[in-house]
C-alpha positions as YAML, in Angstrom:
chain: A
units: angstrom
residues:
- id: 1
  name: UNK
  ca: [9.64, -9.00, -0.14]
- id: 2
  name: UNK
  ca: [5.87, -8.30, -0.81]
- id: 3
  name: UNK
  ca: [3.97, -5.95, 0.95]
- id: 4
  name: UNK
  ca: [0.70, -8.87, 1.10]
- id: 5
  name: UNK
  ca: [-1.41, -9.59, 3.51]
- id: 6
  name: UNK
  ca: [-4.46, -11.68, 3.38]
- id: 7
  name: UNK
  ca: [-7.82, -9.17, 2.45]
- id: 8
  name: UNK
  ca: [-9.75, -12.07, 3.82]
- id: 9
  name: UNK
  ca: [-8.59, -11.69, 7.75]
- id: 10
  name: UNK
  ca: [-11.69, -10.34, 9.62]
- id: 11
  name: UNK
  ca: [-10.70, -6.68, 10.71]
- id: 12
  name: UNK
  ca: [-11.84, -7.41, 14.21]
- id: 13
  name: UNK
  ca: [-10.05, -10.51, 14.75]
- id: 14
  name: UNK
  ca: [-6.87, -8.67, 12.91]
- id: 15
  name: UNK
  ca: [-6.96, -5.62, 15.18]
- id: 16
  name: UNK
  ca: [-6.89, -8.35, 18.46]
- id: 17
  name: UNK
  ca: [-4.38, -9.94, 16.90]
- id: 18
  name: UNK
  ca: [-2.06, -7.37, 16.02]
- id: 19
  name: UNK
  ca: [-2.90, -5.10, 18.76]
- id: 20
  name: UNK
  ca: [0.64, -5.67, 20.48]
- id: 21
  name: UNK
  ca: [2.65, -6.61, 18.29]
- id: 22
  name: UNK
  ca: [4.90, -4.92, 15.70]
- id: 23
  name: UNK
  ca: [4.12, -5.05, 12.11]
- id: 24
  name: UNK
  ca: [6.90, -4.13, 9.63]
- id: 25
  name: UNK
  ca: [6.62, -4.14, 6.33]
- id: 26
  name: UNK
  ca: [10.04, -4.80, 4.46]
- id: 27
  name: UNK
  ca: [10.29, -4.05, 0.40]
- id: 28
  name: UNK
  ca: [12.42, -2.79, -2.17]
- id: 29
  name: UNK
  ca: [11.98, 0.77, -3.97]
- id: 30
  name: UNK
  ca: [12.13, -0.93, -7.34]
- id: 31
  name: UNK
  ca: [9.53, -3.58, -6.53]
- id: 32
  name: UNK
  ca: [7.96, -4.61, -9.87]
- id: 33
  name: UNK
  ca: [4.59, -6.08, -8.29]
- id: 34
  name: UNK
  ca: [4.14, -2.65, -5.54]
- id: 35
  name: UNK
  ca: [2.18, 0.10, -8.06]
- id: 36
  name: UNK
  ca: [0.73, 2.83, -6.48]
- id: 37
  name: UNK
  ca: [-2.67, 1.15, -6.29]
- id: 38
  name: UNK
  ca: [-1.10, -1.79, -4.44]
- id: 39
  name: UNK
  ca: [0.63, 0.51, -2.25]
- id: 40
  name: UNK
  ca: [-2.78, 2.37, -1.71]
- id: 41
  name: UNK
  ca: [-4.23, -0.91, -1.26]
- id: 42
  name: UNK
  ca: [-2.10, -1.90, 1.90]
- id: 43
  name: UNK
  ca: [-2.18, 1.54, 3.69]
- id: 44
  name: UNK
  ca: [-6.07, 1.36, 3.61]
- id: 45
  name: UNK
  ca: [-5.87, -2.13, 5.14]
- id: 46
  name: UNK
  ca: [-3.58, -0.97, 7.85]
- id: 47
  name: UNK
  ca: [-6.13, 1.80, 8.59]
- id: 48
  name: UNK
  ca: [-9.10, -0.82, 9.30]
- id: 49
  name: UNK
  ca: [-6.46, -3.22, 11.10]
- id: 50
  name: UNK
  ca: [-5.53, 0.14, 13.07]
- id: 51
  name: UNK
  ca: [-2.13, -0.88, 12.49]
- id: 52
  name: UNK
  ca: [1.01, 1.53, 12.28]
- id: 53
  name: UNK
  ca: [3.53, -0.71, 10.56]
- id: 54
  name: UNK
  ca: [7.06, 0.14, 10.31]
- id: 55
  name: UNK
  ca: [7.98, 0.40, 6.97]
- id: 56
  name: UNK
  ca: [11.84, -0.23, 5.75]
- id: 57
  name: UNK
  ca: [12.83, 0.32, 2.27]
- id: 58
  name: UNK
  ca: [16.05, -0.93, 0.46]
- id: 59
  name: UNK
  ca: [17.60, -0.37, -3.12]
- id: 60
  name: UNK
  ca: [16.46, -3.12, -5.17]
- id: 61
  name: UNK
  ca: [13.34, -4.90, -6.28]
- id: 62
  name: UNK
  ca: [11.12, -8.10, -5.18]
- id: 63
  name: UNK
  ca: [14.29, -9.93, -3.41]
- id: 64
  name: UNK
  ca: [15.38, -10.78, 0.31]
- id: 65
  name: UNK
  ca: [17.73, -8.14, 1.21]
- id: 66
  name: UNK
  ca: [20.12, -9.15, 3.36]
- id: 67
  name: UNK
  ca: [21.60, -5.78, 5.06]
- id: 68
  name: UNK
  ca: [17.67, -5.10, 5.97]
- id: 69
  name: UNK
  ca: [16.63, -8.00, 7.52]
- id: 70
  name: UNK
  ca: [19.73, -7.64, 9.86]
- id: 71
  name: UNK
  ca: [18.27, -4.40, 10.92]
- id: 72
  name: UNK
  ca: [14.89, -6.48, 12.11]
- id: 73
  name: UNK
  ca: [17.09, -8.51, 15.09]
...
């Protein structure tokens, strides 16, 4: 799974939004489309959406990953 998020969401409206709710972000360590400026990308959009997202990792690349989305329920 992608780490994407729309860079057009206001901040403001993003941070009421998400305020309450848990964010996760789900991807695999072998992603081909995640490069370090990607990955930079996303933490510095969580920063102005004040968001802490839980991050969970698996073996493999851009796939669904069964095993961790069982972890989400």
């Amino acid at each position: 799974m992608g780490r994407y998020f729309s860079t057009g969401y206001g901040f403001q409206k993003g941070q009421v939004v998400f305020h309450d709710k848990e964010v996760i972000e789900v991807y695999g360590n072998q992603d081909p489309f995640l490069t370090e400026v990607r990955i930079k990308e996303m933490e510095t959009l969580n920063e102005k959406l004040k968001l802490k997202p839980r991050v969970l990792t698996f073996e493999g690349a851009h796939e669904i990953h069964l095993p961790t989305l069982l972890q989400l329920q």
